[in-house]
N, C-alpha and C positions, 0 to 999 in steps of 0.2 A: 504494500500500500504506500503509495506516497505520501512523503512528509507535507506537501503544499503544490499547488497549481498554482501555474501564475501565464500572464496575458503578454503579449509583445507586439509593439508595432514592424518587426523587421529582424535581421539578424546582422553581427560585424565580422570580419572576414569569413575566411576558410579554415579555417581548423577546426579541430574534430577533439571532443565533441563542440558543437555549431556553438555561439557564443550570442543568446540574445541579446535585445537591446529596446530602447524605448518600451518600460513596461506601461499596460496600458488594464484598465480594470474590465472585466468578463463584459459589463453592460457598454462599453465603447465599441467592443468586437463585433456588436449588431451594424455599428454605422459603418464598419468597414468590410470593401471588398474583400483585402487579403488579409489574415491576421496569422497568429502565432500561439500555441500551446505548450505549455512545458512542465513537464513534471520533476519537481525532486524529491531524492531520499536520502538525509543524514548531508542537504544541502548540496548533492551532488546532483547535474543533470542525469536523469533517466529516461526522457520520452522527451520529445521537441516533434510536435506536428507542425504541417501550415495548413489552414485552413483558405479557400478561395470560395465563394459567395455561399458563405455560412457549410459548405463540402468538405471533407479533407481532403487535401490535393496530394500528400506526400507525408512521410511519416521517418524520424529516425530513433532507435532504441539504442540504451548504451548500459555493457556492465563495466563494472572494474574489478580491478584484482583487489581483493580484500589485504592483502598483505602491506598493500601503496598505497593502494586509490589510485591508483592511474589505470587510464585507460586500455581495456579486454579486448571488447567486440565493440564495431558497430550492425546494426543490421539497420539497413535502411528499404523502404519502398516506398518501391519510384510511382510514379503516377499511373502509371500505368498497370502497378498490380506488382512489375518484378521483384522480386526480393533480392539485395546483393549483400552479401556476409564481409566485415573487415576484420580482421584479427591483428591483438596487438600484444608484442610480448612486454614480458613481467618489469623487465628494464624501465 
């Protein structure tokens, strides 16, 4: 279960995991086309969707290695449905 949901207008670069940005409260996500969902546990990202007119358009999951906390796996799907798996080592 996650520790908190939270809203974003957008996300800042490319790195992994995705890094939001502009947070924005669940009742602003009505007036926007594209919005952002994000889940965390023990303050770490877990789930980062994008939503596009109120739909999920894409969706990325992330664990970690409990020993670090640094980043495991991504598994990301794409919009289209495909699933693509990232693996990251313990380092």
């Amino acid at each position: 279960m996650p520790d908190s949901t939270k809203y974003f207008q957008s996300w800042a670069g490319y790195d992994v995991p995705l890094k939001p940005a502009k947070e924005i409260t669940l009742e602003q996500t009505r007036e926007l086309e594209a919005w952002y969902e994000a889940e965390y546990v023990n303050g770490m990202l877990v789930r980062f969707d994008k939503y596009l007119h109120q739909e999920k358009e894409w969706s990325d999951r992330y664990e970690y290695w409990p020993e670090t906390g640094k980043l495991k796996k991504r598994i990301m799907t794409k919009t289209n449905g495909e699933i693509v798996e990232q693996h990251f080592d313990r380092i």
